[in-house]
C-alpha positions as CSV (number, residue, x, y, z in Angstrom):
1,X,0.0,0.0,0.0
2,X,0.9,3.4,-0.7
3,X,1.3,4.3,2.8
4,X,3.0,1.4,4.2
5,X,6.6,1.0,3.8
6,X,9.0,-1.2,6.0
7,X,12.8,-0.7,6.1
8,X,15.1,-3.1,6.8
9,X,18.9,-2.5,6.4
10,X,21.4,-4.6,6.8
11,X,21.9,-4.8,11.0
12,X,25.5,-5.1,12.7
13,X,26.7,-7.8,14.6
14,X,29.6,-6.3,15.6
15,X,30.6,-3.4,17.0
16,X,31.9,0.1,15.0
17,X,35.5,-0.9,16.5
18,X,35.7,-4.5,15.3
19,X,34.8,-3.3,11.8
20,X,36.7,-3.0,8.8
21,X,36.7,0.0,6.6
22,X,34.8,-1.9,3.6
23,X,32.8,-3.8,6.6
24,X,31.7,0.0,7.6
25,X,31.3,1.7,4.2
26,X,28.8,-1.7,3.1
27,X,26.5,-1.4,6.7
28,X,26.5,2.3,6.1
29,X,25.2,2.0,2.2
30,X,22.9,-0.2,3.4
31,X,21.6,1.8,5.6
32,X,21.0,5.0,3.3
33,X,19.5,3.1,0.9
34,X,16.9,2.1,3.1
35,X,16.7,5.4,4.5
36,X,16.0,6.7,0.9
37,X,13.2,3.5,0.2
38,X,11.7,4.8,3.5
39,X,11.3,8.8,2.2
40,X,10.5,7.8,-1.5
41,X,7.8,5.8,-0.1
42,X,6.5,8.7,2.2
43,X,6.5,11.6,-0.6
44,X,8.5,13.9,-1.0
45,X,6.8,16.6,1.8
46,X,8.8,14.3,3.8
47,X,12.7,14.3,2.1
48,X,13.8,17.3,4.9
49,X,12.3,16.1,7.6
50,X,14.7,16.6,11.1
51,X,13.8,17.4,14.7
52,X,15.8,20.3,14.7
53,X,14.5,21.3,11.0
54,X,10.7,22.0,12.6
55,X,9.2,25.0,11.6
56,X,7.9,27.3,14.6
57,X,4.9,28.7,14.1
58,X,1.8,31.0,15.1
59,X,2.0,32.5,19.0
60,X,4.4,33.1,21.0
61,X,2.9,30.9,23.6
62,X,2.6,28.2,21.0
63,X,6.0,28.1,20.0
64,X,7.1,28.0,23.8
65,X,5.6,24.6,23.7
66,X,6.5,23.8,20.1
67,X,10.5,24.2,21.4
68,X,9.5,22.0,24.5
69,X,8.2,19.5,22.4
70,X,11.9,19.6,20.1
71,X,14.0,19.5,22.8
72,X,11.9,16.4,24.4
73,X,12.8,15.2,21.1
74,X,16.0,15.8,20.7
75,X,16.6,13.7,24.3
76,X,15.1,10.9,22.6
77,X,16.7,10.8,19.7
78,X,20.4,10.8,22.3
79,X,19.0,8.0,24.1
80,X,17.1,6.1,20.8
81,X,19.4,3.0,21.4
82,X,18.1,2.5,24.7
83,X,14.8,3.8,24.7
84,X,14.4,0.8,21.9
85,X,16.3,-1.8,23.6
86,X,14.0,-1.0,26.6
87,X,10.5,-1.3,24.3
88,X,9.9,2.1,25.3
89,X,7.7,3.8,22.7
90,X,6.6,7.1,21.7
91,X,3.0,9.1,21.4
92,X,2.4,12.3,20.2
93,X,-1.1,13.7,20.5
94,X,-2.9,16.7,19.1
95,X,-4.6,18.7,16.3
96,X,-4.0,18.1,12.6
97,X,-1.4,20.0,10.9
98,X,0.5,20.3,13.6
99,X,3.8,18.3,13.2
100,X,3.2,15.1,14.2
101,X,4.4,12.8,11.2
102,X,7.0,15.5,10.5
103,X,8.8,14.5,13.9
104,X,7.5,10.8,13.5
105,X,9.6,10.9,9.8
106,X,12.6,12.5,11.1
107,X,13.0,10.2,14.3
108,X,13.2,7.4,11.5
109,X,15.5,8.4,9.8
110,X,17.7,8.6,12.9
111,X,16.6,4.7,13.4
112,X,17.0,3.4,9.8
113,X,20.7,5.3,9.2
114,X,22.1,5.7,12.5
115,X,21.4,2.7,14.1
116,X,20.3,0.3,11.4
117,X,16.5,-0.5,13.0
118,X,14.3,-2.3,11.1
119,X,11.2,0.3,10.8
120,X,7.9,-0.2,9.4
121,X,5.7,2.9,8.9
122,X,1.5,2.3,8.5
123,X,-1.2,4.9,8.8
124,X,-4.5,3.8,10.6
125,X,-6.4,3.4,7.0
126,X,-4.0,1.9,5.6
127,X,-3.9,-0.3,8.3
128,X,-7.7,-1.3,8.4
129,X,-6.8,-1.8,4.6
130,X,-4.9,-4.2,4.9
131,X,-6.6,-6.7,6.7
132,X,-9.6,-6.8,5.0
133,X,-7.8,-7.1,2.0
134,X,-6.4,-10.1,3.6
135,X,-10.1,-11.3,4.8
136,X,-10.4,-10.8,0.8
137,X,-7.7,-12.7,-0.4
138,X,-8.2,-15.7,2.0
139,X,-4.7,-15.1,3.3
140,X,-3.5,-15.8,6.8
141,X,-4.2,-13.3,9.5
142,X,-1.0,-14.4,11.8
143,X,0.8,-13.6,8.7
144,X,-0.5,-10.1,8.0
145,X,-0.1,-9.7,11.4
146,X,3.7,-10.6,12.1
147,X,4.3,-8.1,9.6
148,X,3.4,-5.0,12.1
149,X,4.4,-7.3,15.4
150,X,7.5,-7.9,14.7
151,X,9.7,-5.1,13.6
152,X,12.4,-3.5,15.5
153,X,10.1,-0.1,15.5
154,X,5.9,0.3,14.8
155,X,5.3,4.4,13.7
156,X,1.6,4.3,12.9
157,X,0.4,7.7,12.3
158,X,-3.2,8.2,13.6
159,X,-4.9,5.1,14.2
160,X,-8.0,6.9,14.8
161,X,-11.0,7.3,12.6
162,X,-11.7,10.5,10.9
163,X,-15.0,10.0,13.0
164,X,-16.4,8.0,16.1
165,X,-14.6,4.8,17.3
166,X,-12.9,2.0,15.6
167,X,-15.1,-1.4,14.9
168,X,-14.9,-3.9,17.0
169,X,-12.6,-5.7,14.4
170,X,-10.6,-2.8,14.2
171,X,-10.1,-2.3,17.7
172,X,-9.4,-5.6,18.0
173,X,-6.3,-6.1,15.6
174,X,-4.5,-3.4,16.9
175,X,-5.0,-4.3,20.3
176,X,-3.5,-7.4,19.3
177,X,-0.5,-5.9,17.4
178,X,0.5,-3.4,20.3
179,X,0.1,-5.8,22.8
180,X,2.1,-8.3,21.1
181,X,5.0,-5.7,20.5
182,X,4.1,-4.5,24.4
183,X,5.0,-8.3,25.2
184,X,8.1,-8.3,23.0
185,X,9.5,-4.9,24.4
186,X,9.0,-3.7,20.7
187,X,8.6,0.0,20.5
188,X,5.6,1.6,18.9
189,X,5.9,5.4,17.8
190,X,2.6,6.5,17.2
191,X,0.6,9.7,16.3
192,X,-2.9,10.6,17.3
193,X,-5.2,13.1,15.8
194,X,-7.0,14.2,19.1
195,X,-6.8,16.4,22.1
196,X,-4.7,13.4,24.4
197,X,-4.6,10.0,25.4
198,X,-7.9,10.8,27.7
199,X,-9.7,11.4,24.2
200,X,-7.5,8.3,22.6
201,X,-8.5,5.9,24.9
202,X,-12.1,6.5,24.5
203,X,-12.0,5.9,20.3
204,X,-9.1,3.5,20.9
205,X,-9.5,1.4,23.9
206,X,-8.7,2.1,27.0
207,X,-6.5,-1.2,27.2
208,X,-4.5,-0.5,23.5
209,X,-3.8,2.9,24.5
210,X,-2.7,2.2,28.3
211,X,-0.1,-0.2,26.7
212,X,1.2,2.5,24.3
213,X,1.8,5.0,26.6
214,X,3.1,2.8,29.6
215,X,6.7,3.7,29.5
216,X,6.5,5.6,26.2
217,X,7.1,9.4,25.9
218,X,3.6,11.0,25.9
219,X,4.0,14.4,24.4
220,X,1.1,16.5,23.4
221,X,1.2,19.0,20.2
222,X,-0.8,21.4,21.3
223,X,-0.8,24.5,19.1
224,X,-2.2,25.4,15.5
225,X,-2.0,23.7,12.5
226,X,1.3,24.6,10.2
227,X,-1.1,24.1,7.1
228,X,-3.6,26.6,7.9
229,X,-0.8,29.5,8.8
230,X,1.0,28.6,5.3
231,X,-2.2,29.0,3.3
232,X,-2.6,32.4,5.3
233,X,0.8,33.6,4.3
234,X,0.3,32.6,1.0
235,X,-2.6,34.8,0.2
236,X,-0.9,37.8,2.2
237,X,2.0,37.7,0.1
């Protein structure tokens, strides 16, 4: 699907020290070219994407809490290595427009190049896609499954319907993908299109969401859309 894109590059055994210099150049071409599989298949929006590259925006109030947010990041992306190792995820909540799959893109890239995690990227419609194209297809649901369960690193970016709550099907698969990565100590990185995990759990499940923010940093985006201040400047100027 367009939306769903999984990179894998070629992990390390051994450590930088023990390497050889064609050992390092191969695991670090590897690595971008998975890095470039993962942006080709986001769009191009996405190329620039970087924690540090976010674009502040609309009050001064709001961009207080837009720098709070980056430098939250910032720690996470120092400590990535452990913060995976421990299964120790990630949840950012808010409005539209506000940033969300930006950071979610950039903090992959830092997982795919730097540290050679295997990543697989879904969006929640994609998602519900999936499956019943597999109900469709008569595949194997374990199968469809394993392929969000077992990754080094989940991102899904809103999991949430446009409107209401999930079906009871759909509430039930992802419950059983994050509670099998919660399980595993598998990190899932996830954005949600709503005012915080108080809302979340309600559309969600209280039970899917307590396991993605247990241990997890929580952060909420809680300032105006990007989109809607660009298309103001634009007719200003």
């Amino acid at each position: 699907m367009e939306n769903q894109i999984e990179a894998r590059p070629e992990p390390s055994t051994t450590s930088s020290s023990s390497l050889n210099h064609f050992e390092a150049v191969a695991i670090r071409g590897g690595r971008k070219k998975a890095e470039k599989r993962f942006l080709v298949a986001r769009g191009r929006r996405y190329y620039d994407c970087k924690v540090k590259g976010f674009r502040y925006h609309g009050t001064e109030p709001e961009k207080i809490r837009q720098q709070q947010v980056v430098g939250q990041l910032i720690t996470y992306v120092a400590e990535m290595s452990t913060e995976v190792d421990a299964g120790r995820g990630l949840l950012l909540s808010g409005p539209v427009g506000t940033g969300k799959d930006h950071f979610l893109v950039a903090l992959a890239r830092v997982a795919i190049r730097r540290y050679g995690y295997n990543v697989r990227w879904i969006n929640g419609m994609d998602l519900s896609g999936a499956f019943r194209d597999q109900i469709g297809s008569g595949g194997l649901e374990r199968e469809e499954l394993s392929k969000y369960q077992t990754p080094d690193i989940l991102v899904i970016s809103d999991p949430l319907p446009i409107f209401g709550g999930l079906s009871d099907y759909q509430a039930s698969t992802l419950y059983r993908i994050i509670d099998r990565r919660y399980n595993d100590r598998r990190p899932t990185w996830c954005s949600l299109n709503c005012t915080g995990p108080e809302e979340a759990a309600k559309r969600l499940g209280a039970a899917t969401v307590d396991r993605l923010r247990d241990g997890a940093m929580s952060l909420l985006c809680n300032w105006g859309s990007y989109r809607t201040i660009g298309s103001q400047n634009e007719r200003n100027s």
